[in-house]
N, CA, C and O of each residue as an XYZ file, in Angstrom:
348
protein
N      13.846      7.144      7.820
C      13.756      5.696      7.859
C      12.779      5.241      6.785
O      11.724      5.856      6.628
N      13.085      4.212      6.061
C      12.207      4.010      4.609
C      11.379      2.251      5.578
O      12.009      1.245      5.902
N      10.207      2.462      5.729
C       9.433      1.674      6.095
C       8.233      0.986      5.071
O       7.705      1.624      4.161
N       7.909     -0.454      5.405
C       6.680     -0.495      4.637
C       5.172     -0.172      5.245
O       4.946     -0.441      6.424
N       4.292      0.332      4.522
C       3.320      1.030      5.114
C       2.299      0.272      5.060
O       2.183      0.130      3.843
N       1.049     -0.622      5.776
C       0.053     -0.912      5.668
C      -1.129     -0.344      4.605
O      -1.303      0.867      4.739
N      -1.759     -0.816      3.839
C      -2.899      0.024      3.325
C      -3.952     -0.717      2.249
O      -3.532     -1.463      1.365
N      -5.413     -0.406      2.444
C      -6.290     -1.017      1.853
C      -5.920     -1.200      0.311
O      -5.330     -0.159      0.024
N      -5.972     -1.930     -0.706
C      -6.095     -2.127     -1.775
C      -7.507     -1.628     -2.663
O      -8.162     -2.581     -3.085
N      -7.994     -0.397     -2.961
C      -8.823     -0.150     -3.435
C      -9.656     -0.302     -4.711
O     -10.874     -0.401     -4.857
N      -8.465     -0.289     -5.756
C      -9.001     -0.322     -7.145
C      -7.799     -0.917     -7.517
O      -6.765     -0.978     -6.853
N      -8.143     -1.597     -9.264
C      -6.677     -1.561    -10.131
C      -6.978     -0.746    -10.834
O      -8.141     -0.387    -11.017
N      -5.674     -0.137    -11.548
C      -6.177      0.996    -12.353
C      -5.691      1.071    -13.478
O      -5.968      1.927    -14.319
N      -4.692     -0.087    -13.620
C      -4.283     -0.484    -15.188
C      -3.738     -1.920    -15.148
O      -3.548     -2.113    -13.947
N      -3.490     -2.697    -15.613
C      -2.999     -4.080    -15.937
C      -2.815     -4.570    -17.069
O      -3.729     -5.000    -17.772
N      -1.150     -4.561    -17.497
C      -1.207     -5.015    -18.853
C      -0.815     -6.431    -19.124
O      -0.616     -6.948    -20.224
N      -0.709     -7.166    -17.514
C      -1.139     -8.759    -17.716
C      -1.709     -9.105    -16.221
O      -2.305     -8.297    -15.509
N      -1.360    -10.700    -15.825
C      -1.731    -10.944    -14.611
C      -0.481    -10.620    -13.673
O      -0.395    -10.967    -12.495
N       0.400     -9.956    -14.332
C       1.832    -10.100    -13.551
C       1.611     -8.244    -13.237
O       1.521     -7.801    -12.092
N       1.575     -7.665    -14.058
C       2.117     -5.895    -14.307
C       1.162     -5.434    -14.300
O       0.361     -5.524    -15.231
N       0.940     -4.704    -13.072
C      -0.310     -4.307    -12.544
C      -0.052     -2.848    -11.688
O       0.925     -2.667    -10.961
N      -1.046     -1.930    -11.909
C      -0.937     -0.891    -10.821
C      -2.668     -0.438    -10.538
O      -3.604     -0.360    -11.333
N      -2.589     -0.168     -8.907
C      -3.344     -0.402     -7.960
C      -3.275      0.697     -7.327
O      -2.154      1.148     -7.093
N      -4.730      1.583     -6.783
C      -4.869      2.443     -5.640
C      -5.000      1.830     -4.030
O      -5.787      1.009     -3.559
N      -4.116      2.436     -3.542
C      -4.138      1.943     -2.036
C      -4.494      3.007     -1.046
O      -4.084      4.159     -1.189
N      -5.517      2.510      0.309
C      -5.724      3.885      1.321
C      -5.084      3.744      2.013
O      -4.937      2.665      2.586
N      -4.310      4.980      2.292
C      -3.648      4.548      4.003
C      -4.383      5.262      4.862
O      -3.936      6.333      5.272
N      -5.101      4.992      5.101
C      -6.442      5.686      6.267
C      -6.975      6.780      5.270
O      -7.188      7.770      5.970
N      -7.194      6.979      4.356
C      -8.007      7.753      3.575
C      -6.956      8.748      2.395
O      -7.371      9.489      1.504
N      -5.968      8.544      2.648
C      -4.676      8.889      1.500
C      -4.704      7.886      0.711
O      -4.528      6.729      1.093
N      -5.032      8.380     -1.010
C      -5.109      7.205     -1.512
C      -3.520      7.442     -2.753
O      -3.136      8.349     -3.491
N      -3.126      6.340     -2.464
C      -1.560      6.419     -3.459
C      -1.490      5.336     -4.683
O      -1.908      4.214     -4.393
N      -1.076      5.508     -5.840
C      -1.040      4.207     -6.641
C       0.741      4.026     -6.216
O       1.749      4.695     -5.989
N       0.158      2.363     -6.327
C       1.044      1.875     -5.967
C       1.340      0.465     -7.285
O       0.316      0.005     -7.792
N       2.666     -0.104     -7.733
C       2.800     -1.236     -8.441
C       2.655     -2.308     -7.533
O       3.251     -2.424     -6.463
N       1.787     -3.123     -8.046
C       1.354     -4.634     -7.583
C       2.176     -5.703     -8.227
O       1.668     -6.822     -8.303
N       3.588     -5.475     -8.786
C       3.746     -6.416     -9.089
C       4.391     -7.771     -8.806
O       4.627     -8.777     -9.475
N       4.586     -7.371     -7.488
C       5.347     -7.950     -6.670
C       4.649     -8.864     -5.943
O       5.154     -9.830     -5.371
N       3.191     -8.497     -5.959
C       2.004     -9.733     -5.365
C       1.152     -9.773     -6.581
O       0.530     -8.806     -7.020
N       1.164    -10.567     -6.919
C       0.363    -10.562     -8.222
C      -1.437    -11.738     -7.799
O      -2.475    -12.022     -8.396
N      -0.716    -12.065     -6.263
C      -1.955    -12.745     -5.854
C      -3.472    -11.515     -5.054
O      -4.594    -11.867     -4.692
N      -2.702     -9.775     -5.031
C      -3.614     -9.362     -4.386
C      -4.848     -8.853     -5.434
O      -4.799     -8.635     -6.645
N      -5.748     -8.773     -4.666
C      -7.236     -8.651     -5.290
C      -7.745     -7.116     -4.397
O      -7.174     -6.634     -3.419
N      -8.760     -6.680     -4.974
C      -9.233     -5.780     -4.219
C      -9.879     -5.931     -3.063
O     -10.762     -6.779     -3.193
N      -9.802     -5.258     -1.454
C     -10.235     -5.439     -0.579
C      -8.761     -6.080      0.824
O      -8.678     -6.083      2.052
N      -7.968     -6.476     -0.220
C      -6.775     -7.168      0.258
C      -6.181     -6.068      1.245
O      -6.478     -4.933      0.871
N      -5.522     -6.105      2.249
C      -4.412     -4.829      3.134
C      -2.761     -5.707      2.544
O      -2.332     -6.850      2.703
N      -2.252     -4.535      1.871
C      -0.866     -4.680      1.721
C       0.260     -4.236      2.177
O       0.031     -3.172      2.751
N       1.192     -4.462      2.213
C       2.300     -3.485      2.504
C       3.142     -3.426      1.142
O       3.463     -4.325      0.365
N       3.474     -1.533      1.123
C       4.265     -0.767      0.400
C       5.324     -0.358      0.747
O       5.446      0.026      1.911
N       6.126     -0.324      0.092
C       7.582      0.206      0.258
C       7.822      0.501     -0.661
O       7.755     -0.245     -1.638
N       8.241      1.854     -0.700
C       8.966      2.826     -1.964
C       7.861      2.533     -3.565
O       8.121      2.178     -4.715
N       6.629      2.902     -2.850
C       5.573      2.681     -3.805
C       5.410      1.209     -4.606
O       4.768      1.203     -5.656
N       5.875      0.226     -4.203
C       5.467     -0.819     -4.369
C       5.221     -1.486     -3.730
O       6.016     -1.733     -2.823
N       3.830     -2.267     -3.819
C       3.583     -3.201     -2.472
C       4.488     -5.033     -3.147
O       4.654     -5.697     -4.170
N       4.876     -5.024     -1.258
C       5.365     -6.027     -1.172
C       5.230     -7.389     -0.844
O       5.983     -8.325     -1.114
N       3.857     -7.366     -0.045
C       3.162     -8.319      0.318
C       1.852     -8.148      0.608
O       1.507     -6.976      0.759
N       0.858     -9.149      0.754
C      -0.235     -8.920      0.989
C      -0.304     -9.611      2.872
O       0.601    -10.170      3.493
N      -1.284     -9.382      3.189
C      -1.042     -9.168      5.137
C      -2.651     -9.515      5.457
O      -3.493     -9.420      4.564
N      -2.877     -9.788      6.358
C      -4.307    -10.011      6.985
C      -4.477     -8.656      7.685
O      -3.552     -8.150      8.320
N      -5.510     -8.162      7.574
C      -6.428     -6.911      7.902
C      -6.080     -6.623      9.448
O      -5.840     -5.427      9.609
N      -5.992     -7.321     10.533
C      -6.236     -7.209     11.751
C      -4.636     -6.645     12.004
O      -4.538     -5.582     12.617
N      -3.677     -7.164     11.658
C      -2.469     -6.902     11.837
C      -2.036     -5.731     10.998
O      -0.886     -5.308     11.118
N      -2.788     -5.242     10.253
C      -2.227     -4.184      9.099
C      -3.063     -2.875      9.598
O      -2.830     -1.877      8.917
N      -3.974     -2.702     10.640
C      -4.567     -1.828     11.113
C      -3.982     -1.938     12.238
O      -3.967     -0.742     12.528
N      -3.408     -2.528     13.237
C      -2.384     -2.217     14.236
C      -1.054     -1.569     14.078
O      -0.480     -0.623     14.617
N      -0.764     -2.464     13.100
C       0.890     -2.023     12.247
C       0.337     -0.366     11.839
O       0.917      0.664     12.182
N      -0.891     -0.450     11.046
C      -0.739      1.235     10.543
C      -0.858      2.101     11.998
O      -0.157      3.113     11.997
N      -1.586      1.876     13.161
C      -1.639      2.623     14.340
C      -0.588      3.247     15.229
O      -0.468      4.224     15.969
N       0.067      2.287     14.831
C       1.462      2.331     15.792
C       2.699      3.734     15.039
O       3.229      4.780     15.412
N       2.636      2.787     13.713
C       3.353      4.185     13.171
C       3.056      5.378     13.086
O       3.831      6.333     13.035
N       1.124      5.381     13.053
C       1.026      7.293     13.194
C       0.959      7.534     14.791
O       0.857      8.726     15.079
N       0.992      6.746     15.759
C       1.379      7.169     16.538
C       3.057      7.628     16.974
O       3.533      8.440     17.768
N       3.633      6.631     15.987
C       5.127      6.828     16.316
C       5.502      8.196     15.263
O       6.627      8.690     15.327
N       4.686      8.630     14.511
C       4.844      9.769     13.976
C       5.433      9.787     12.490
O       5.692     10.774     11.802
N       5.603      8.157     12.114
C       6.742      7.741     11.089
C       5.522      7.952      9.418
O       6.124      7.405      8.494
N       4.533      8.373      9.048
C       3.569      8.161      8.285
C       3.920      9.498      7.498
O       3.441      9.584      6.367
N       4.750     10.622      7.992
C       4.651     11.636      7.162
C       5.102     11.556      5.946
O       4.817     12.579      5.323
N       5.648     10.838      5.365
C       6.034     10.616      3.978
C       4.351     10.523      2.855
O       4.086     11.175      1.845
N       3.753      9.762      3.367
C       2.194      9.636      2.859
C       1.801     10.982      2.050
O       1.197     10.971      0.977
N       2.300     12.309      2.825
C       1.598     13.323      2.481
C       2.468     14.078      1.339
O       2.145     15.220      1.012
N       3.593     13.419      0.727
C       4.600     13.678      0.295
C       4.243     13.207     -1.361
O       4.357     12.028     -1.697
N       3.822     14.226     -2.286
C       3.660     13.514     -3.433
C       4.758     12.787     -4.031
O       4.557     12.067     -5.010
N       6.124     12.946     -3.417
C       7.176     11.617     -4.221
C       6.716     10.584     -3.868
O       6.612      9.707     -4.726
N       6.378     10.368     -2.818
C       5.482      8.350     -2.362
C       5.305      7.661     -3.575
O       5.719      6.508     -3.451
N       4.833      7.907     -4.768
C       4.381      7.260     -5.774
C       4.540      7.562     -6.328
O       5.378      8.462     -6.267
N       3.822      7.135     -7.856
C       3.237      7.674     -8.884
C       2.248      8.587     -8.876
O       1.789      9.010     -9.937
């Protein structure tokens, strides 16, 4: 099942405008780059959601640490450990 994943916005790590951007994200301490270009409003500190290594939206913190709970409880997070996830 291809899901989007909750995860902190840590760093940017290249940007070659305000649009085309790529970004480290934690998902509880897995950190993945991910393309931002799809929110071009997130900043660091932001919780986003990713799908197929791009985040898709940016999310409020309280709901993006429930959302991430549920899935490692539902067991659905093993892809994370999977170096195809990203870049």
């Amino acid at each position: 099942m291809c899901l989007a994943i909750p995860g902190k916005l840590i760093a940017i790590t290249s940007q070659l405008d305000d649009t085309f951007r790529l970004g480290k994200v934690s998902f509880d301490g897995v950190i993945k780059e991910v393309s931002l270009t799809l929110v071009p409003e997130a900043k660091i500190d932001d919780y986003i959601m990713v799908h197929v290594g791009a985040a898709i939206s940016v999310v409020d913190e309280i709901e993006a640490k429930k959302t991430f709970d549920i899935l490692k409880q539902l067991g659905e997070l093993n892809e994370l450990d999977s170096p195809d996830f990203t870049t």
